[in-house]
C-alpha positions in Angstrom: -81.1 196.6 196.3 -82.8 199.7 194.5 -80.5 202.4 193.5 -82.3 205.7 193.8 -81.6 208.9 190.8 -82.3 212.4 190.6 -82.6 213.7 187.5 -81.5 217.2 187.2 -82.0 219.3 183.5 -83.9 222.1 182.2 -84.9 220.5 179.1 -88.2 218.8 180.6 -88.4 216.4 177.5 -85.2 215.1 178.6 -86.1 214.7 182.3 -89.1 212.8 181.0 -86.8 210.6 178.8 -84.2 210.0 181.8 -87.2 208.8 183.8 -88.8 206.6 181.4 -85.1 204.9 181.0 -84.2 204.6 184.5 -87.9 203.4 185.6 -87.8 200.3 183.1 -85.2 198.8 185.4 -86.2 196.4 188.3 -82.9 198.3 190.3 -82.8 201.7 189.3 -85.7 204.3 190.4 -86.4 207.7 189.9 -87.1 210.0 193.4 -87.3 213.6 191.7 -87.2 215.7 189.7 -85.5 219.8 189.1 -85.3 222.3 186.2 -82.3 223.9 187.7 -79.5 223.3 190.2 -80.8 225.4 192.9 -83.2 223.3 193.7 -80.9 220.0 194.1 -79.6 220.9 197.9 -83.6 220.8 199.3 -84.5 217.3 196.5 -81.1 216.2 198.0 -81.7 216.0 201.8 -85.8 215.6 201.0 -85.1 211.8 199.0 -81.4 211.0 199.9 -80.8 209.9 196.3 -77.9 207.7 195.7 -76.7 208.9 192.4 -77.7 212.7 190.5 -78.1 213.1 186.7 -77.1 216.7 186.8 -77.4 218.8 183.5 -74.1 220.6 182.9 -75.5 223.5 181.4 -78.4 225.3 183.2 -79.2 228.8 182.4 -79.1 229.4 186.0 -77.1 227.6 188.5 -75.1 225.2 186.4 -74.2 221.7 186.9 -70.5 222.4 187.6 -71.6 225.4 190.5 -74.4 223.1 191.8 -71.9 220.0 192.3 -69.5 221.8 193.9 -72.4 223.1 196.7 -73.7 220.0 196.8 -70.2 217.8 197.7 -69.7 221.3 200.0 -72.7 221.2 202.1 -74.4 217.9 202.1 -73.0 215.3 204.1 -72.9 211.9 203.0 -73.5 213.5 199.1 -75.1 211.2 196.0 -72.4 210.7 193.3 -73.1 212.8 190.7 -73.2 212.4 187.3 -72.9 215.0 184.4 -75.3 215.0 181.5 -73.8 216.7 178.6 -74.3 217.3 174.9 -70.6 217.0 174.1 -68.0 214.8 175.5 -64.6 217.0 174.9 -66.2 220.1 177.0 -64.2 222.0 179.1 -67.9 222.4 181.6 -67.0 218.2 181.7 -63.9 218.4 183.1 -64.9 221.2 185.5 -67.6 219.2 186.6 -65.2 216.7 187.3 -62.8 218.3 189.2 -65.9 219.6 191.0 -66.6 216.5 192.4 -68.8 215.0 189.8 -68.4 211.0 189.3 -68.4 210.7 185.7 -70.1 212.0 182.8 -73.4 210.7 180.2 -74.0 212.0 176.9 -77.3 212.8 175.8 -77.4 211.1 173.0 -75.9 207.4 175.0 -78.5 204.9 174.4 -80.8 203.4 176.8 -78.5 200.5 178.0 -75.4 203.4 178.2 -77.5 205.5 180.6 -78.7 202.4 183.2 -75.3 200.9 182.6 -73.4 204.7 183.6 -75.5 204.9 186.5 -74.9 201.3 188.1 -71.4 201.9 187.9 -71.5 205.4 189.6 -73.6 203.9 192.1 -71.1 201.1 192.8 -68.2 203.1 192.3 -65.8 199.9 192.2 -64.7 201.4 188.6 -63.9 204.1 186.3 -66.5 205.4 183.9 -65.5 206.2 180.0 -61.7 205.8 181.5 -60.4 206.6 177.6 -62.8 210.3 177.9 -61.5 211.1 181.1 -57.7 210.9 179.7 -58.6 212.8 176.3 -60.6 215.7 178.6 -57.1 215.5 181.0 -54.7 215.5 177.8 -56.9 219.0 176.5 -57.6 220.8 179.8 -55.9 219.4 182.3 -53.0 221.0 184.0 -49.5 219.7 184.1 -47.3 219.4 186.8 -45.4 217.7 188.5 -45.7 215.0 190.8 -45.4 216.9 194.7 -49.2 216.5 195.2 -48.3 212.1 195.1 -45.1 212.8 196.8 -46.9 214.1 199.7 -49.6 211.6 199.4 -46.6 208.7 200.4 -48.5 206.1 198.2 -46.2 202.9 199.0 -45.4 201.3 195.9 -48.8 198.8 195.8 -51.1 201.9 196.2 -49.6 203.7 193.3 -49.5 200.4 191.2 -53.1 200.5 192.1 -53.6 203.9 191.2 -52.4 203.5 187.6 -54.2 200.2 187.4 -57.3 202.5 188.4 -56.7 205.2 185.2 -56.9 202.9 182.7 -59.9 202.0 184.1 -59.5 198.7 185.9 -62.5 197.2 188.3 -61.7 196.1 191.7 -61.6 192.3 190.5 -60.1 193.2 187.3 -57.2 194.9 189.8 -57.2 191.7 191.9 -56.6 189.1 188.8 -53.9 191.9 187.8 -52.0 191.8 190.6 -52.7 188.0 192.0 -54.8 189.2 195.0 -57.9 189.4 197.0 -60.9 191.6 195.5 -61.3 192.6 199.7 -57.4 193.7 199.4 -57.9 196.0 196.5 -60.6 197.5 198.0 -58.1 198.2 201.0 -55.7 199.5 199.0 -58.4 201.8 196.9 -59.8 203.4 200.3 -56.1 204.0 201.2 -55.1 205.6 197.9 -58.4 207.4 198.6 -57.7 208.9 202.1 -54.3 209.7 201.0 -55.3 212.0 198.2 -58.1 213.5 200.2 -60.1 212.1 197.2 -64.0 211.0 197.2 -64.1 208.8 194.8 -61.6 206.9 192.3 -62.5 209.2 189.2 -61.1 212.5 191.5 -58.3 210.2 192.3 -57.6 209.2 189.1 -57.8 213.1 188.4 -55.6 214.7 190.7 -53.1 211.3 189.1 -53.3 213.0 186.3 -52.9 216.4 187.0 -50.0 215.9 189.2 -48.2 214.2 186.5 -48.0 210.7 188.4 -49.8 209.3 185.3 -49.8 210.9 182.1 -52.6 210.8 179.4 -50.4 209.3 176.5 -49.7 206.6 179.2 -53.3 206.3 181.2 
């Protein structure tokens, strides 16, 4: 099965590097291509991509604006994941708690950037688990845990849930806790629901931000 990209940057260089990456692999293809996020809702509904290499710094709709239109208006949405120069960027985390599924760096190496988008496409794990909690630990808000409360994880979900922050795949989960790989995914799409949560990397974020798990401890 071919998982389809969208490559999203200004920097037409880097499109062109993206491409040639993502093209030299028998299950990863590239649909299209856009200078600026304005032009992703249109490439969007035209290809149906599965995942979106979105620049997060665009001089005129940015990455973090043109994920949160995108999760907004487009049903059934791509995952999206941020391209950035830095990894500790405030834009990161916004683009995150946008709705973004994880984060590349430009300067990741070939294998990084094939291997970052197979896993946002699969979205059975956490991507850079160990960035997300440093970017949490410096921007992320603290609180308490009300958010969970409400959420009425039973006591499996929210075992789950930390087992997901640290970054845990849906088989590692099972071997952890001595069960099926089809009753993780159970409890993941519960946990999900729940938290009114897309994916596990928002999940894992409003975790986080809530208190329920805390960076030192993630």
């Amino acid at each position: 099965m071919t998982t389809t990209v969208l490559i999203v940057d200004d920097d037409e260089l880097v499109r062109i590097g993206l491409r040639a990456i993502i093209d030299a692999q028998p299950d990863l293809t590239v649909v299209g291509e856009a200078a600026d996020g304005a032009e992703v809702p249109p490439l969007v509904a035209r290809f149906r991509p599965d995942v979106v290499l979105m620049d997060v710094r665009m001089p005129a709709i940015d990455g973090i604006q043109a994920t949160r239109h995108l999760l907004a208006t487009v049903a059934e949405p791509p995952r999206v994941l941020v391209v950035t120069t830095f990894e500790n960027d405030e834009y990161v985390y916004d683009a995150l708690r946008a709705g973004a599924s994880g984060f590349l760096l430009k300067r990741a190496r070939p294998t990084e950037v094939v291997e970052a988008v197979r896993v946002v496409a699969r979205s059975d794990s956490l991507l850079f688990p160990a960035a997300i909690r440093r970017l949490a630990t410096a921007y992320g808000p603290s609180g308490g845990c009300d958010g969970l409360r409400r959420a009425r994880l039973t006591e499996r979900e929210a075992e789950v849930l930390r087992l997901m922050a640290v970054g845990l795949s849906n088989s590692e989960i099972a071997a952890e806790l001595v069960v099926g790989v089809e009753t993780v995914k159970t409890h993941v799409g519960n946990v999900l629901a729940k938290l009114g949560a897309r994916d596990r990397t928002q999940a894992v974020i409003a975790a986080y931000e809530s208190g329920f798990v805390t960076p030192a401890a993630g």
